[in-house]
LUMNUTI-617148 format. One line per field, with one value per residue (C-alpha): residue number from 1; chain; x, y, z. Coordinates in Angstrom, 3 decimals, always signed. Layout:
num	(NUM_...)
chaine	(A_...)
px	(X_...)
py	(Y_...)
pz	(Z_...)
END
This chain:
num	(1_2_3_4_5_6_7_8_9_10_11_12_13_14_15_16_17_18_19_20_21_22_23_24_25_26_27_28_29_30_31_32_33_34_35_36_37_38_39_40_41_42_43_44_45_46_47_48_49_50_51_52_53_54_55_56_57_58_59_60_61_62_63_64_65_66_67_68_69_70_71_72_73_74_75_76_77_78_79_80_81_82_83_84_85_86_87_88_89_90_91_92_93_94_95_96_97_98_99_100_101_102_103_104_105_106_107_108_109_110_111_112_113_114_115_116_117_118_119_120_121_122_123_124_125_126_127_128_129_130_131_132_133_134_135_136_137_138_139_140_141_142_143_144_145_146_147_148_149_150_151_152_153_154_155_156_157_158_159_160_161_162_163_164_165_166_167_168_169_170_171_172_173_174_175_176_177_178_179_180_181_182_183_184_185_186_187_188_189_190_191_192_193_194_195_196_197_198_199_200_201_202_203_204_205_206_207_208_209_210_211_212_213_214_215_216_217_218_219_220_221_222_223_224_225_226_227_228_229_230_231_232_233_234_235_236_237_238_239_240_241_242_243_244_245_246_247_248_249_250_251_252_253_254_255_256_257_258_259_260_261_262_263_264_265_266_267_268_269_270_271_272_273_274_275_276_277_278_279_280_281_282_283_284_285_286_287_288_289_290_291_292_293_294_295_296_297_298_299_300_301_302_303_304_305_306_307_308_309_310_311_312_313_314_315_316_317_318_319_320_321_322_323_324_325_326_327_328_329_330_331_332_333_334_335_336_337_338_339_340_341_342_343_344_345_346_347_348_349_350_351_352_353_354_355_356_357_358_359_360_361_362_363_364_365_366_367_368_369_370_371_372_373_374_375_376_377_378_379_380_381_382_383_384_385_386_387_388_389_390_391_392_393_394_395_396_397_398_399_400_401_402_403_404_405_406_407_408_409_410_411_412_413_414_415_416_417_418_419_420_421_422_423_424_425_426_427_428_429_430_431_432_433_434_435)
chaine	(A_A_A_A_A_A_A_A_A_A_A_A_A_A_A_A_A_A_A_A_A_A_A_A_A_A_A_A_A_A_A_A_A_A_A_A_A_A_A_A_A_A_A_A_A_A_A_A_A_A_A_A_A_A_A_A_A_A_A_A_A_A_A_A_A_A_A_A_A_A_A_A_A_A_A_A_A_A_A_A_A_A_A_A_A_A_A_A_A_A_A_A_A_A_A_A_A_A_A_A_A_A_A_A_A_A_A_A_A_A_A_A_A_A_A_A_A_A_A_A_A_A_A_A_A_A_A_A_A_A_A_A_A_A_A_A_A_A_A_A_A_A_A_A_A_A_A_A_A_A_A_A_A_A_A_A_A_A_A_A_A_A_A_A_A_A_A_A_A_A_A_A_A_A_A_A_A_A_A_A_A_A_A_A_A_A_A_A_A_A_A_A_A_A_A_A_A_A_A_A_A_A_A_A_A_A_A_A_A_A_A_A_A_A_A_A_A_A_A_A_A_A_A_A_A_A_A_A_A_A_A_A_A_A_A_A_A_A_A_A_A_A_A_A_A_A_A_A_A_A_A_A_A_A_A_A_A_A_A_A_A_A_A_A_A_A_A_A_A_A_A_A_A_A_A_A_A_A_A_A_A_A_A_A_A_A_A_A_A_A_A_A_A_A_A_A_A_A_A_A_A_A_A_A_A_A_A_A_A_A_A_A_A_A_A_A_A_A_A_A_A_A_A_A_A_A_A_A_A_A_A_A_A_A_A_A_A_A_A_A_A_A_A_A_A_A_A_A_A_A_A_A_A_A_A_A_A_A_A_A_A_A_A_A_A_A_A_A_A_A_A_A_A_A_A_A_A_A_A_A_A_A_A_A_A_A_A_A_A_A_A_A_A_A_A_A_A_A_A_A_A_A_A_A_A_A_A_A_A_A_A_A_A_A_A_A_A_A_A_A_A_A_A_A_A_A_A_A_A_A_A_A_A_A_A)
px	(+0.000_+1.213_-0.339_-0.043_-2.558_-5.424_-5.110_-5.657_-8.765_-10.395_-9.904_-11.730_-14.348_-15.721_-15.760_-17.604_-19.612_-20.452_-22.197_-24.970_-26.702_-29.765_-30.325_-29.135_-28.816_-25.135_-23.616_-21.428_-20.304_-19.301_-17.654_-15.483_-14.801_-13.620_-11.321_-10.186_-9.557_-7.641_-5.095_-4.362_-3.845_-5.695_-5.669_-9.857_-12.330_-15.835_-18.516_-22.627_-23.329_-20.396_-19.960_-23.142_-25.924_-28.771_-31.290_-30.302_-31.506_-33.620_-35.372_-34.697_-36.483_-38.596_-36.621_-38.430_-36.700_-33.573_-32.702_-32.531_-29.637_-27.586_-28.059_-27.009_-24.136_-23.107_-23.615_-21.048_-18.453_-18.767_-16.633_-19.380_-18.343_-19.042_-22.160_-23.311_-22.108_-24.464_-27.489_-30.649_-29.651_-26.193_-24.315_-21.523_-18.221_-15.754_-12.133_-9.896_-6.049_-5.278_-1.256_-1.956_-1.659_-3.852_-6.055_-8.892_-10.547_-13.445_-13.929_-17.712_-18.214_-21.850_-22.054_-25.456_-26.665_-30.311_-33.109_-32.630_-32.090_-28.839_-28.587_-27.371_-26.302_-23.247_-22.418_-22.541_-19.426_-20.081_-21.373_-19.167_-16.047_-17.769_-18.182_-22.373_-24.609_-24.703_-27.554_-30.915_-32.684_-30.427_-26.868_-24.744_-26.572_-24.946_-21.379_-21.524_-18.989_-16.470_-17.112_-16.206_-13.284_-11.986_-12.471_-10.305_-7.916_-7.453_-6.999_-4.055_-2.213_-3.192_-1.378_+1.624_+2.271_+3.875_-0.119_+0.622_-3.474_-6.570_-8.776_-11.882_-13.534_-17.193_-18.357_-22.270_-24.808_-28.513_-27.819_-30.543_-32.948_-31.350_-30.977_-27.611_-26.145_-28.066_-26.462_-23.510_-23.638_-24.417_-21.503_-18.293_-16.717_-17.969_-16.454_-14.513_-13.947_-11.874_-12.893_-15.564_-14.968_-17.982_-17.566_-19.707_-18.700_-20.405_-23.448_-23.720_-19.997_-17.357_-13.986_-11.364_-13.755_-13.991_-16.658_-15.066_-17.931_-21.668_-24.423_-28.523_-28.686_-32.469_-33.704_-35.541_-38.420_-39.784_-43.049_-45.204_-48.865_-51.661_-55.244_-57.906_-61.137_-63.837_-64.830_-68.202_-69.759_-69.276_-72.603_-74.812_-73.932_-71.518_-72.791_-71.601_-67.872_-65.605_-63.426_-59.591_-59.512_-61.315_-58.834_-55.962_-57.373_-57.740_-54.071_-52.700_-54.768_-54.158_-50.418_-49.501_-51.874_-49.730_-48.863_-45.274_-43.201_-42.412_-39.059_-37.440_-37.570_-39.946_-40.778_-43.684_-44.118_-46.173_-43.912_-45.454_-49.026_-51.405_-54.924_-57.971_-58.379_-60.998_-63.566_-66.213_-64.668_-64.799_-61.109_-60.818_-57.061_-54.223_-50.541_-48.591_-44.891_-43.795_-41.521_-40.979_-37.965_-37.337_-34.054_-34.146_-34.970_-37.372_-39.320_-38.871_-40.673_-43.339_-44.159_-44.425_-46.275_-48.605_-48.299_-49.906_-52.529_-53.560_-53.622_-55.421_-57.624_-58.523_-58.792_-61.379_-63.298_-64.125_-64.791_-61.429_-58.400_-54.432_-51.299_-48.652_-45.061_-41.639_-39.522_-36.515_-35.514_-32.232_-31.109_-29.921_-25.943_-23.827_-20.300_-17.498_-16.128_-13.018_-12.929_-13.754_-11.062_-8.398_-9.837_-10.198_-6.732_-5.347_-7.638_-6.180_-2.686_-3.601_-2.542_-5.994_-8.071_-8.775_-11.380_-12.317_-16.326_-15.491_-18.877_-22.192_-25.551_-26.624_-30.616_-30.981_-30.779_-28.138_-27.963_-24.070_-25.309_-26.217_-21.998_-21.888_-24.241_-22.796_-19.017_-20.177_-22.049_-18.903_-17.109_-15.340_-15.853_-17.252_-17.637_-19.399_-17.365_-17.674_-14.708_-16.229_-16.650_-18.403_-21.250_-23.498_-26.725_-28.047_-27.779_-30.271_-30.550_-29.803_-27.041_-25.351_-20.991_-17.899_-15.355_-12.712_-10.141_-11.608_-10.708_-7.112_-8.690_-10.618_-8.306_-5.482_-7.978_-9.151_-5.627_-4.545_-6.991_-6.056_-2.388_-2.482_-5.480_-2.348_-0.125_-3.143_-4.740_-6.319_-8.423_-10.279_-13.815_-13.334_-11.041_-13.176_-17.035_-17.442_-19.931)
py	(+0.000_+3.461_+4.876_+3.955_+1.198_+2.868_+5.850_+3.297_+1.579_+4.503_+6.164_+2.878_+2.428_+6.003_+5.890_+2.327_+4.391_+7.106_+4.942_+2.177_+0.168_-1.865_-5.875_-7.002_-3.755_-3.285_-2.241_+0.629_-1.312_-4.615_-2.186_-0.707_-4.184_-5.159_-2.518_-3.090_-6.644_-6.845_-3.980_-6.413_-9.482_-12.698_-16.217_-16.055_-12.973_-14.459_-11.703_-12.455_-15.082_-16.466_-16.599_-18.532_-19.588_-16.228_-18.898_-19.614_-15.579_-14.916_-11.772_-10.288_-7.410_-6.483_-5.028_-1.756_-1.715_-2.864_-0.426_+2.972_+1.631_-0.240_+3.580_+5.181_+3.364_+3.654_+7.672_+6.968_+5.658_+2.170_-0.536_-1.163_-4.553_-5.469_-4.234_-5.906_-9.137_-7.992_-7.056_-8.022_-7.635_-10.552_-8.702_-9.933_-10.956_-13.701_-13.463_-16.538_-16.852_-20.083_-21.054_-24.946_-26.492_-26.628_-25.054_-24.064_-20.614_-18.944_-15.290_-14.273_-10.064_-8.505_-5.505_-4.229_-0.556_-0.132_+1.563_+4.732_+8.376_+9.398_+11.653_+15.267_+16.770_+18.407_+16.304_+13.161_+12.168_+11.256_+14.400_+16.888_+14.888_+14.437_+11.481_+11.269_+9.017_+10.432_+8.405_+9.619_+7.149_+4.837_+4.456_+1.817_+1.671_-1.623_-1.799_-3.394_-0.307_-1.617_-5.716_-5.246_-2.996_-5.686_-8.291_-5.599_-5.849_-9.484_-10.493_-7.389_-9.473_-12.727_-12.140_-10.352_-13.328_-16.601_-18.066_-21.853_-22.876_-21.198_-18.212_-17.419_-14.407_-14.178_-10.529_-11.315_-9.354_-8.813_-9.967_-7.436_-9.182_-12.739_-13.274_-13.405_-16.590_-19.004_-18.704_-18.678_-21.532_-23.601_-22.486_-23.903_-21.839_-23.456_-26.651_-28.477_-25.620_-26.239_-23.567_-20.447_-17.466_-14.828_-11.480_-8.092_-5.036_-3.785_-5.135_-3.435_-4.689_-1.837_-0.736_-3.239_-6.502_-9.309_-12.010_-15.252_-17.131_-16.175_-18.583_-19.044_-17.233_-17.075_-19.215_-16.729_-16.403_-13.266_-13.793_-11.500_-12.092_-10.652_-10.833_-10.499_-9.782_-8.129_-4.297_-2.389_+0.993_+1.312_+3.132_+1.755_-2.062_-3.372_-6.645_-7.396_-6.652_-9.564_-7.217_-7.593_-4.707_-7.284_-10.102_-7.618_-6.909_-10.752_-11.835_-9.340_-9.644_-13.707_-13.599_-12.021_-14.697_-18.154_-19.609_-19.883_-22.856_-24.654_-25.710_-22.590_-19.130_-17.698_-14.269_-12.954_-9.798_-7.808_-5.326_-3.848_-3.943_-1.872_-2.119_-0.032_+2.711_+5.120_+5.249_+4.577_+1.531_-2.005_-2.856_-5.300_-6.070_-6.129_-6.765_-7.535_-8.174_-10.028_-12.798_-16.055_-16.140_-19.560_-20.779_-23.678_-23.702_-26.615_-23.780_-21.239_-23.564_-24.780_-20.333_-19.986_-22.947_-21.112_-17.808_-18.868_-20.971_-18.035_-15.929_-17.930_-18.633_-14.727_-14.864_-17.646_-16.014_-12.857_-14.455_-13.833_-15.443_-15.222_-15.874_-16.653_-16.557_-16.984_-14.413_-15.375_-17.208_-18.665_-21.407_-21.660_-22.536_-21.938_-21.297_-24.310_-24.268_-25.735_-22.875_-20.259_-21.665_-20.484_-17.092_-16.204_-17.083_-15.230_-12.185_-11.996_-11.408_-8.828_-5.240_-3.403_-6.187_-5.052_-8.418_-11.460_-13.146_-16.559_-16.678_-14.642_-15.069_-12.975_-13.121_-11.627_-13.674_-13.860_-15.563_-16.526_-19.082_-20.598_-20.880_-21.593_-25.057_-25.960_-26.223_-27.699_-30.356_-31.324_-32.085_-28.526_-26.049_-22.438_-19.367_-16.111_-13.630_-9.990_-6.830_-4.487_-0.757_+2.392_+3.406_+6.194_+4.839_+0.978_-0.071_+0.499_+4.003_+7.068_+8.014_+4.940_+5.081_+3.142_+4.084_+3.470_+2.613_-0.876_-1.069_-1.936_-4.528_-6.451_-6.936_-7.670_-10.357_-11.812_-12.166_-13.218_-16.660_-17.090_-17.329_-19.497_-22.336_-22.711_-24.290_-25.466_-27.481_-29.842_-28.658_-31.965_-30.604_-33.705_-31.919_-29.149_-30.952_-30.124_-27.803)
pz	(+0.000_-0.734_+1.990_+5.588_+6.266_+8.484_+5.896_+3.307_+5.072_+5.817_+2.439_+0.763_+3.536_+3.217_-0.950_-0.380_+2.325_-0.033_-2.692_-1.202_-3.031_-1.911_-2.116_-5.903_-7.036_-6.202_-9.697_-8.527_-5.311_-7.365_-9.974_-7.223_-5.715_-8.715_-9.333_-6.381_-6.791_-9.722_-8.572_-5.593_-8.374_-7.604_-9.126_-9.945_-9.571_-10.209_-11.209_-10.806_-12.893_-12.607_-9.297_-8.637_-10.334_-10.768_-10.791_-6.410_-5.785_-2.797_-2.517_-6.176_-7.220_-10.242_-13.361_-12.731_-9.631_-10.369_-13.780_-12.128_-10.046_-13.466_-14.897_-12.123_-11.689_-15.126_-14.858_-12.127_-14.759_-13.508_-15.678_-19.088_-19.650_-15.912_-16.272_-19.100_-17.093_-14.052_-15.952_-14.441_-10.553_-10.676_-8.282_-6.002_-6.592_-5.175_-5.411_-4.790_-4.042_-4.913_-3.677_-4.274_-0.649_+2.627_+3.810_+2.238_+3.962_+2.788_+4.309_+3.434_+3.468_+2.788_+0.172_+0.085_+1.718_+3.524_+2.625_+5.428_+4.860_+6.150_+9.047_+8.013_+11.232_+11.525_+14.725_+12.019_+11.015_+7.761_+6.981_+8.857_+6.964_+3.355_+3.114_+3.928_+1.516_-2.119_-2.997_-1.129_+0.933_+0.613_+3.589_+4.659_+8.223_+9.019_+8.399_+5.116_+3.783_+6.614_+6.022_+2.305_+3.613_+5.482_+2.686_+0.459_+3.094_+4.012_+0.192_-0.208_+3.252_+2.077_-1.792_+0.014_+1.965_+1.711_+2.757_+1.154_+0.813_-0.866_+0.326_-1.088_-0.257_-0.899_-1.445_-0.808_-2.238_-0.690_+3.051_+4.048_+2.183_+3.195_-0.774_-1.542_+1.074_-0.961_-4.225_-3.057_-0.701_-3.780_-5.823_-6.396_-4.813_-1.405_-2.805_-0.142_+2.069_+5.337_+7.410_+6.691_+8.806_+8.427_+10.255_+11.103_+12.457_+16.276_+17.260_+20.456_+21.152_+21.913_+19.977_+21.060_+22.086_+19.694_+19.621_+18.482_+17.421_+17.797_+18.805_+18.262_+15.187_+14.781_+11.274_+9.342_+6.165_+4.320_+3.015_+0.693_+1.225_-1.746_-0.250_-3.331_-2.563_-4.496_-4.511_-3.773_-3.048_+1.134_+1.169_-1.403_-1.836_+0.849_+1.342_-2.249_-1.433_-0.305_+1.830_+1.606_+4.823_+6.801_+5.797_+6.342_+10.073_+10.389_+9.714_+12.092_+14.905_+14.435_+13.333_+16.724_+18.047_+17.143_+19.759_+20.542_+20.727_+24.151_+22.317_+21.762_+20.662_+18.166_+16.497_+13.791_+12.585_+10.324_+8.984_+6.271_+5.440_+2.853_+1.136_+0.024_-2.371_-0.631_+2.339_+0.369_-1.351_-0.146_-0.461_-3.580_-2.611_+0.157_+0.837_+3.415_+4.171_+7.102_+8.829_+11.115_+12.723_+15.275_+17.432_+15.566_+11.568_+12.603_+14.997_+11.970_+10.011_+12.960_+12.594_+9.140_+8.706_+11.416_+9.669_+6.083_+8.202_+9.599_+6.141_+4.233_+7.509_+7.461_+3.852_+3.741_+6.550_+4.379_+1.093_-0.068_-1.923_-0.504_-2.005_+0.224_-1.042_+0.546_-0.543_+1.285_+4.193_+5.774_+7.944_+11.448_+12.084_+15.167_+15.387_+15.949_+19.303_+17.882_+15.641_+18.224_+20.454_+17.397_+16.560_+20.343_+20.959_+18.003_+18.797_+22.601_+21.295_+19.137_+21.415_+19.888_+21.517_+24.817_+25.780_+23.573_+24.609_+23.102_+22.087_+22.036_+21.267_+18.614_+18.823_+15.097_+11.440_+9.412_+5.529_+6.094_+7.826_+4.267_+3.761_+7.620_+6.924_+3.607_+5.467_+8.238_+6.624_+3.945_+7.253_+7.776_+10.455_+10.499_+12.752_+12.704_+14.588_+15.972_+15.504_+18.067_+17.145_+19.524_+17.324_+19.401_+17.621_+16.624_+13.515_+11.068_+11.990_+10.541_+12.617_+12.471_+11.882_+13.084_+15.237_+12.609_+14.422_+13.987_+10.232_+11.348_+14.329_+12.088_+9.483_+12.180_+13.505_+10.225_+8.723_+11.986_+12.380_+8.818_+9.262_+12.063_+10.762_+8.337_+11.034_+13.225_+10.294_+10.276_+13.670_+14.818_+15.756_+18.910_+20.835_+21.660_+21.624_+17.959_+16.466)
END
């Protein structure tokens, strides 16, 4: 690097910051990646389609939705060709350093921004140093901007050293949507990988503390319901509407009504939800988003099994007709204690890290654990880990930012369990209990 390293790191996560990109609509981000990529020199850099197969998305938008953001980024000056190659939402990118010998590592980063305005208060980082959102409505409210920074990072150390095995680092699209794990679970490029290390920045955890593995990741489903009824005058004719409203009321009331499980945790929710025309129409149609999230995936499945029983229950009731889809939804998988064991020790030496929690539980949903499963069911071992940063507000939020000082940690940590699976491997999951 031809600047000093944190300079570096923060001079890329801010540009990455400056640009986000929603769920499979990451043109200018996977642009930038790329460039990024082939300065550094790797063995294989797999674009969209063919990096997986487009046919594994989750969650992808409508083409309506989805060309606004190719045009912008090509007003941008993103790469043409590349482009071309992601038309139609293929996003993502996986780059692979490929020395010929053991082991195998797969590093998995997310890419995609949120749908939140950006806070413009001079007392926000972002935008008292220039770097705030260009793109309104849309931020990186979740540290994507530093996980790809780190991925940037870890293949630059990886190529510079004499690293003797093969590191794949999956650049995941549409985590925020849980779309983008999938596909690239089922690529090649999660072929006969030893060990899968998937990372996120915070989480309520402070600069200096590092979470070595997390734990209960909650199994998780979008669905996207359409209640069709049929419409009428309010005042002269009601009793010939089949109203959608009614069904709408129904589901919610009796969504937040399942029962929950006696084996575990389990979550519904009705985020989103819309129907009618006017108040003196009998609403003809309705829509609702929502989830089922369970400790196990079994109890994911036990609530949205419940969930479309209960739609099509309300829908029924008031002469209607539902369509229940699953948009996207994602598995549970816990981290390897043998693994944690490795990335806690490494972490402790490390004179940033100021207190490693071996493991964590993590109480949200994550579609890494897609890679997580695949590893850990071809026999290899996998962990989810935490590089803690100070951030004043949650994630999600429009005040959200890093303490950057924990560009340097996480890259320090990453390269650092890396480095020393090499001499550790192979890690018998026996001699810690397994995973």
């Amino acid at each position: 690097m031809h600047e000093p390293i944190r300079d570096r790191l923060v001079t890329v996560r801010r540009h990455l910051h400056r640009h986000p990109e929603p769920a499979w609509r990451e043109f200018y981000t996977t642009a930038r990646l790329v460039e990024e990529i082939r300065a550094i020199g790797v063995d294989e850099l797999a674009v969209g389609p063919d990096a997986y197969d487009p046919a594994d998305r989750m969650a992808v938008p409508d083409d309506e939705e989805i060309e606004p953001w190719l045009e912008r980024a090509r007003e941008r000056g993103a790469d043409e060709a590349l482009l071309e190659r992601m038309a139609g939402g293929n996003t993502g990118a996986i780059a692979v350093v490929d020395r010929g010998g053991e082991p195998t590592i797969g590093l998995r980063v997310d890419v995609d921004g949120l749908f939140v305005e950006e806070a413009s208060d001079d007392d926000h980082v972002p935008e008292a140093e220039g770097f705030r959102s260009e793109i309104e409505g849309t931020m990186h409210a979740c540290g994507h901007d530093v996980h790809m920074t780190w991925g940037l990072a870890v293949l630059e150390r990886i190529v510079e050293s004499d690293f003797p095995g093969r590191l794949v680092v999956f650049f995941q699209p549409a985590e925020e949507a849980s779309g983008g794990g999938c596909p690239m679970a089922k690529s090649r490029f999660a072929d006969d990988l030893d060990y899968l290390l998937a990372v996120h920045v915070g989480l309520d955890h402070p600069t200096g503390e590092v979470v070595a593995g997390i734990e209960k990741p909650l199994a998780m489903c979008h669905v996207d319901v359409e209640i069709e009824g049929t419409s009428a005058h309010a005042g002269k004719a009601p009793n010939e509407g089949d109203n959608a409203m009614q069904a709408l009321g129904t589901t919610i009331e009796n969504a937040y009504a399942i029962a929950r499980h006696s084996d575990g945790m389990t979550r519904v929710n009705i985020g989103r939800a819309e129907a009618g025309t006017a108040s003196n129409v009998i609403a003809e149609r309705a829509h609702v988003e929502a989830e089922a999230r369970g400790e196990t995936t079994e109890l994911m499945e036990y609530m949205k099994t419940r969930l479309e029983h209960v739609v099509r229950s309300a829908a029924r009731m008031h002469g209607c007709a539902a369509a229940f889809d699953v948009v996207s939804e994602s598995p549970r998988a816990d981290s390897d204690p043998a693994l944690v064991d490795v990335i806690a020790d490494i972490a402790g030496d490390l004179p940033a890290t100021e207190r490693v929690v071996p493991t964590a539980d993590f109480g949200a949903s994550e579609d890494a654990t897609f890679l997580m499963e695949r590893v850990q069911n071809d026999g290899g071992l996998a962990s989810y880990l935490i590089v803690g940063t100070d951030h004043a507000t949650s994630h999600h939020t429009p005040t959200f930012d890093v303490d950057e000082a924990s560009l340097a940690h996480g890259v320090d940590v990453l390269v650092g369990a890396i480095r020393e699976l090499e001499h550790r491997h192979p890690i018998s999951r026996g001699q810690t209990g397994g995973g």
